[in-house]
N, C-alpha and C positions, 0 to 999 in steps of 0.2 A: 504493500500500500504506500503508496506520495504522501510524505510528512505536509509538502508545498507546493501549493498549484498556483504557477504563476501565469499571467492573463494578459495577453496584449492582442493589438487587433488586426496582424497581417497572418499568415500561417507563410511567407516568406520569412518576417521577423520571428516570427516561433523557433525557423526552423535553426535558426542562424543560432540563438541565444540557448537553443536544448544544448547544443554540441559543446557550448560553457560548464553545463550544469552535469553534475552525477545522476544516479537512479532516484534520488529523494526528491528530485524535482519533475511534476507534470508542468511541461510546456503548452498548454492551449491558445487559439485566435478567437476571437471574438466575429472577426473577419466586417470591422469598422462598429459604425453604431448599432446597438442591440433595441433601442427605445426612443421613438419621438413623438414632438407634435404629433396628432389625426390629419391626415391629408385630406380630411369633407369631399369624401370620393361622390356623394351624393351631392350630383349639381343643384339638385332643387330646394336644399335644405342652406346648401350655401349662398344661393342665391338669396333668398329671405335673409340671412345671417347679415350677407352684406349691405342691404339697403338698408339695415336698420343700426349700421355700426356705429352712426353718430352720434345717436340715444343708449352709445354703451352697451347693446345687445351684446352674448355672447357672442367671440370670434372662434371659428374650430377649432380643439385644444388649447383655447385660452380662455378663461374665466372675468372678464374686465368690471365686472359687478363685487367679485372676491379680491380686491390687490393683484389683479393678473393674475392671478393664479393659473399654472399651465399645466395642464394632463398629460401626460406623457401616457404613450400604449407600447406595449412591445410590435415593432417594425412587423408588420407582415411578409411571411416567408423563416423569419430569425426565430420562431419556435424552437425549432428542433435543434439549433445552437445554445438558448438559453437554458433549452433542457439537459445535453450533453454538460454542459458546464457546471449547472448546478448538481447535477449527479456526481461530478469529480469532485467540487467542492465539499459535496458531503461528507466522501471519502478524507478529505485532507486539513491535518491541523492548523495548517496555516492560509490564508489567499493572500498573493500579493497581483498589487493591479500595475503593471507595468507598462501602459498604456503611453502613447507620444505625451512629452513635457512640454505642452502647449494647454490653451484652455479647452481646445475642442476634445483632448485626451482625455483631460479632468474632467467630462461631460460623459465620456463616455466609461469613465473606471467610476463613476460616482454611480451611474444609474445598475453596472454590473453589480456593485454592494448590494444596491439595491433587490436585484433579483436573485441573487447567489445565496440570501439568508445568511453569512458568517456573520457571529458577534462582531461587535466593534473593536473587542481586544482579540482578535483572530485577524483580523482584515488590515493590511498594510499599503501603502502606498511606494511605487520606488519611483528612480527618476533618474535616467541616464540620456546624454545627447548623441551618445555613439553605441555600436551594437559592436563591443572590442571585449576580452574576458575580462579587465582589468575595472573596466566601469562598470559593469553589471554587476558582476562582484562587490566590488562597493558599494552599489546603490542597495546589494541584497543584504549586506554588513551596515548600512544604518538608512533601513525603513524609515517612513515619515507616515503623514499619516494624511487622509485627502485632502484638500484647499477646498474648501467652501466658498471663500471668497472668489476664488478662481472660477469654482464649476456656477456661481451664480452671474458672475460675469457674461461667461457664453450663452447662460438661460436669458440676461437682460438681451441680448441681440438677436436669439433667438424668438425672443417675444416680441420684439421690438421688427423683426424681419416680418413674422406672419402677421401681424396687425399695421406695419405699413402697406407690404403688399395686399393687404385683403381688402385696404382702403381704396387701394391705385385700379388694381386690376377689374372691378367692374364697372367702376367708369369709363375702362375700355370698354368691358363688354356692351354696354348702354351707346358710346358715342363711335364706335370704330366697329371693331366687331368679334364675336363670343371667342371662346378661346386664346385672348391674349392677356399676357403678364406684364407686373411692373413691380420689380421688387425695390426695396430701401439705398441701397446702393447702385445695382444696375442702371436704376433712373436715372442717376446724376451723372454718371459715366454717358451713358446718352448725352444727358444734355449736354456735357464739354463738347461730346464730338458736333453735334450738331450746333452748337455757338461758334465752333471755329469753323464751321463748313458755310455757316452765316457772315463771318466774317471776312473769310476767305472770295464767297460772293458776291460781294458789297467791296470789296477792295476796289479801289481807282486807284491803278499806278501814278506816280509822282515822274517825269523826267527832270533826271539829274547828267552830271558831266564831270567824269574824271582826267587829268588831265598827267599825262606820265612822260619825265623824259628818260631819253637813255643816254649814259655821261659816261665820257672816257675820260680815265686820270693820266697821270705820269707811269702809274704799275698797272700793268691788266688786273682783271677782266672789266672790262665795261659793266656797266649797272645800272640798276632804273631807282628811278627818283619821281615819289608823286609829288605834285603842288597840293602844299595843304594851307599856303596865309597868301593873301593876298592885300597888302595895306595894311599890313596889321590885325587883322579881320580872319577869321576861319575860312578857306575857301569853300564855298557855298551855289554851287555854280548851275544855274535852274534851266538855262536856255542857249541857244546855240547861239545868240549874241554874244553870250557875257562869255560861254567857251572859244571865241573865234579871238575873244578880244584879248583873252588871256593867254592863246595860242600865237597872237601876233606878237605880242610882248617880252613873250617867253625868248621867241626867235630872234629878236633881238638884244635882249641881253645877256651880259657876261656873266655866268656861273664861278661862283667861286665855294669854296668849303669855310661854311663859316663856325662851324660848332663840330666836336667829336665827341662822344659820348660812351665809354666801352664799361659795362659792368658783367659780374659772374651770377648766373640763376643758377640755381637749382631747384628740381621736381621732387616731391616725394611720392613715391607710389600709393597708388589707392588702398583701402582697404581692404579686406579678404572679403567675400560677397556675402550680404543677407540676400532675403529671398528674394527681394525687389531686385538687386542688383544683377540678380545671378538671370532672373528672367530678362532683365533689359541686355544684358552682351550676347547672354545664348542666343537674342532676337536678331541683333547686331551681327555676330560674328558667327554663329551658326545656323542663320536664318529658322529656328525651331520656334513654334508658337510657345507660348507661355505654357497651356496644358501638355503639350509634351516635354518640355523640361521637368515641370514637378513630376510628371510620371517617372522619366526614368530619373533623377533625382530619388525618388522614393526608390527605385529598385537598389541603387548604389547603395543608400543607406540602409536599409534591411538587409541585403548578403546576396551578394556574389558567387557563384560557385569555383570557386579559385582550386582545382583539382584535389590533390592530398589536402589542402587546407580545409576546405570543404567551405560553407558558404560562411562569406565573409564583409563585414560593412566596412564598402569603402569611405564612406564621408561621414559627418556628424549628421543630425537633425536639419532636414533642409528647409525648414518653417520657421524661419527668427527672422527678429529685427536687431540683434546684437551684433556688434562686431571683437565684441571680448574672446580673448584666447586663452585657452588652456596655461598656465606656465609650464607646464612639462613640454607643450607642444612649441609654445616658441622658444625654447629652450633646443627641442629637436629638431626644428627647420633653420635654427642659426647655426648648427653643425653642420646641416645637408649645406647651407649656402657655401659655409665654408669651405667642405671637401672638395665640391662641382664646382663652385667657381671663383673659389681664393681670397683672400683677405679683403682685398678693397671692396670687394663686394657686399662685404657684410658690416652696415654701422656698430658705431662703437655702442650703442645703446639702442635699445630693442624700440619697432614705431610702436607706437598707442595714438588710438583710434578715438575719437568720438562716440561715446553711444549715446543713439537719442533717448528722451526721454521716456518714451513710452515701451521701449525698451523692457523687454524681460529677462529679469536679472540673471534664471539660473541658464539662461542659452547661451551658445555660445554661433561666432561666427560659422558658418557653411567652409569646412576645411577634410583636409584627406585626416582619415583618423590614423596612417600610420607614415613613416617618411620614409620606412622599409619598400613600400609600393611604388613606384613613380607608374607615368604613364606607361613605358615600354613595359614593364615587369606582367603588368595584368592587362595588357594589349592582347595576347591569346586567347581570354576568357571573356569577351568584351566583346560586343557587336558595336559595328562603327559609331553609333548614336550616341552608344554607354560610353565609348571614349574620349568620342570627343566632347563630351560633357564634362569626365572626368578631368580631362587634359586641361578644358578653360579651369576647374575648380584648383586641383595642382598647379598650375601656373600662377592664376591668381594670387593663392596664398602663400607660394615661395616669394613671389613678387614683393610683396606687404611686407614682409620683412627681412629685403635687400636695402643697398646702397642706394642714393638719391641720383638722379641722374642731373651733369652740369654740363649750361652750358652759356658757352663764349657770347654777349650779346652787345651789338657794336649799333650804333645809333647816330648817322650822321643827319646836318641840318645843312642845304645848300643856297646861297641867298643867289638873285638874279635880280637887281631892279628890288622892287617894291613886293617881286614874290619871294617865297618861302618854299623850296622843295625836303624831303624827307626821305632818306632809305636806313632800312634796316637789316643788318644781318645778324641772322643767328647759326652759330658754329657749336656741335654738342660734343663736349670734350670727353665726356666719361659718360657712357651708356649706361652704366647701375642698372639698374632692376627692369629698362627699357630690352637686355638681353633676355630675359625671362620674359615680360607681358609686353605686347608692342601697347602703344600708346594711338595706335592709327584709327580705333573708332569710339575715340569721342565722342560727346554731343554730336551731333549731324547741325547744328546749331553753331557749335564752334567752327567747324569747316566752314561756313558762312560767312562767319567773321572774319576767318583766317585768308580768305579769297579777297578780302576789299585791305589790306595792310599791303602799307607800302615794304614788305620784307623779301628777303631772299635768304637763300642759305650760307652767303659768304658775302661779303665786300672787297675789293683792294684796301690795302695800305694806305690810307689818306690821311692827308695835317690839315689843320685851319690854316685860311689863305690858300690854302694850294687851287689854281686853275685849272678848271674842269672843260671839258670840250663837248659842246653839244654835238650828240651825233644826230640823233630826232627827238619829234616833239609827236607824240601819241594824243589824241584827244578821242573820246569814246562818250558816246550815250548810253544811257542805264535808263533800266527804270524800277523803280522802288518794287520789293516782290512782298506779295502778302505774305500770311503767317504759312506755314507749313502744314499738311496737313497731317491729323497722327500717326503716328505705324505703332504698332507692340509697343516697341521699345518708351518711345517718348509720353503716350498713351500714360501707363503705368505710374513712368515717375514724374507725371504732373497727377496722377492720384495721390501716389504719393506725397508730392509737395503740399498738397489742398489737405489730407489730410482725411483725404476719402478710403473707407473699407481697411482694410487688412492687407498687409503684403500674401498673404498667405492664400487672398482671396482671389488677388486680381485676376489668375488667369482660370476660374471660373468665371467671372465677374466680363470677362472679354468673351469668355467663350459663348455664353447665356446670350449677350445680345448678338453675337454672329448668326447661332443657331435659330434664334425668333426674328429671323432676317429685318430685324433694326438700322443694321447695317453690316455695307458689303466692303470686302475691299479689291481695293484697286490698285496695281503696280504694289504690294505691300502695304497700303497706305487705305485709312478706315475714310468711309464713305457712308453719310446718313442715309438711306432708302426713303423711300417716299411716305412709307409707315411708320417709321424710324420717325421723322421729321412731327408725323401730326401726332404721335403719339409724346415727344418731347413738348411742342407746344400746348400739346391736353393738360401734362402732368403739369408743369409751370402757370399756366393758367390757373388752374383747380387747385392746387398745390405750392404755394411759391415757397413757403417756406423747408419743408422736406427736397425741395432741388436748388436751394441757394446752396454756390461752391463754397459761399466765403464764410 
């Protein structure tokens, strides 16, 4: 007979964390939530429910007459799992609920107590962010006991989810038509897209005029130089008058070097990715939706089938918004840096990160949980998706705690007359931690900026005073570009920024409005549909305060 039945909700993660454990431990899954809300499968009963929600009628499995009170039922189908589980439980003197250390985890090892029957002093809680022998072990060497405040947390948003959507969504059914949804966060995702697809249509280009020459000194290479003063004045140049006038001008004066400017930058590398982050570069760099990163994310972290090793978690908990490390682990990755790639590579003092505020404290950043693994090592065991997931996550976090990278940046100022020209070069002297994570995709935002600077990647040798040789005079038309429209990536972390849903959520949260064709995309890039649009203008109408971003 099992002294200890431990309970978590993957039967990958089961399988991973049995081959930890001796014969005194049953390993079971839950296989996710075992109890929720009533889904009011009767349209006719929900219908009545909802017309009368204002006057506080009951909402389906909520109570709004009792303090919200919310009913939970066991999930239809999950029978026959709550009964398999309560039957080992019977057998076993201890239950521990080892369920993900998040709040939707605590939701669902709270409601398992619930239906498992063990005393309170039988029933323990653990809580580990990696599936390695070493923390399981310890999570099962100092038990805790549930977070109430945690699992009533996930009930306030769960309550708060069905009694917004039960609000939204038959006002569809009343003004658009039956069968569609509008849930508490979904909707304001909507409406970003469709405020910026509003604005985006309503943009009137502005023409403007830049105006660039190209200057030979006493040393090569030749280089370009924008006009940015003109009089003193910012150059500001609206129309093909005021560019002819400054093109005339230019060709007639003498260029000389009136200002030198040379200082040292250095970059520090980003941090090791939470969930936001990790779905914005996989979107970037491995073009993967948001739902297939957390899937196979989840696979990494439950176990691996790594041969004789047998299944094995390669990464931590991929559901946080920390960027806290382990000390044992950055302890381990400032050896690897060392060994692979030599001193300079590795600061004299370890980076620390920001964590934001809302932040939960026992998580930790999304990193490889062993420095034994690199990408090549579990390359065999690994289908192309799992690695190159893996590789962006290893990369990342060796990155985060390398050398900064520096460079050379040279700032000349060229007077002509009463104009003002500008070049800049940047030269990057030590690559640091850029040899580990390239630094190439960015904001898609920054590349924007980075297109309209007067820079280059080197300059000549120049002194002040020295005579510069006009070789041409470049003038070009522009015209002002609206806002962009969103993809995955951007999407996301202006949720994030606003302050909207869950990192953990978002790419549910995308994937919900793709699927109830809200919207489409196009070229990678999100597009409001036409029911998309009037179903955003409903909710905001009917609704303004549950769809303000601010």
């Amino acid at each position: 007979m099992a002294k200890t039945l431990l309970v978590v909700e993957s039967p990958a993660k089961a399988k991973t964390i049995k081959k930890y454990l001796g014969k005194d431990y049953d390993v079971k899954a839950s296989v996710g939530h075992v109890k929720d809300l009533p889904d009011g499968s009767d349209k006719t009963t929900r219908r009545a429910r909802f017309q009368s929600i204002p006057h506080r009628s009951p909402v389906v499995g909520v109570d709004v007459n009792d303090n919200f009170k919310p009913h939970y039922q066991i999930i239809p189908g999950k029978e026959k799992i709550v009964k398999e589980l309560r039957e080992a439980a019977a057998k076993a003197d201890k239950l521990f609920l080892a369920t993900d250390p998040d709040r939707e985890g605590e939701a669902i090892a709270w409601h398992l107590k619930e239906e498992l029957g063990k005393p309170d002093d039988q029933t323990y809680r653990i809580l580990f962010n990696e599936l390695t022998e070493r923390r399981i072990k310890e999570a099962i060497a100092s038990p805790t006991r549930l977070n109430e405040d945690k699992y009533n947390a996930q009930q306030a948003r769960r309550i708060l989810d069905r009694i917004v959507g039960y609000q939204l969504s038959p006002l569809l059914w009343e003004k658009v038509q039956s069968g569609l949804s509008a849930g508490r966060v979904q909707s304001v995702a909507l409406r970003i897209i469709v405020d910026r697809q509003d604005a985006i249509d309503k943009f009137v280009p502005q023409e403007y005029w830049s105006i660039t020459a190209l200057l030979k000194g006493e040393k090569p290479p030749s280089f370009q130089a924008k006009l940015v003063e003109i009089d003193g004045e910012k150059a500001d140049i609206r129309d093909v008058q005021a560019a002819r006038a400054a093109f005339l001008q230019a060709q007639s004066e003498t260029f000389v070097v009136s200002d030198v400017q040379k200082k040292e930058r250095s970059r520090k590398p980003q941090p090791p990715f939470i969930t936001s982050t990790l779905q914005q570069e996989a979107s970037k760099k491995l073009r993967f939706a948001g739902t297939r990163t957390m899937r196979i994310a989840q696979q990494l972290y439950e176990g691996i089938e790594l041969g004789s090793e047998g299944a094995v978690g390669l990464i931590t908990y991929m559901r946080t918004d920390s960027t806290r490390i382990a000390p044992e682990a950055i302890e381990a990755v400032r050896q690897y840096i060392m060994s692979s790639y030599g001193p300079e590579y590795l600061p004299p003092k370890p980076h620390t990160y920001k964590v934001g505020k809302s932040a939960q404290e026992a998580h930790e950043a999304i990193r490889p949980t062993s420095m034994d693994r690199p990408p090549e090592k579990v390359a065999p065991f690994l289908d192309k998706a799992q690695l190159a997931l893996y590789t962006l996550i290893w990369n990342r976090f060796v990155a985060s705690q390398a050398a900064a990278a520096i460079f050379d940046m040279t700032t000349v100022v060229i007077a002509a007359g009463t104009l003002r020209f500008r070049a800049t070069g940047t030269v990057m002297r030590f690559d640091g931690f850029t040899r580990i994570y390239s630094i190439d995709s960015e904001d898609e935002n920054e590349g924007q900026k980075n297109a309209n600077e007067d820079s280059a990647k080197s300059l000549p040798l120049l002194n002040v005073g020295e005579l510069l040789t006009l070789v041409k005079i470049d003038p070009r038309q522009h015209f002002t570009q609206p806002p962009p429209m969103f993809n995955e990536a951007s999407l996301i972390k202006e949720l994030e920024e606003l302050g909207i849903g869950r990192p953990s959520t978002y790419a549910e949260i995308i994937s919900t409005i793709q699927k109830r064709k809200y919207v489409e995309l196009e070229d990678k890039k999100f597009r409001p549909t036409l029911l998309g649009r009037i179903i955003a203008n409903l909710l905001v109408e009917n609704f303004p305060r549950l769809l303000d971003t601010q």
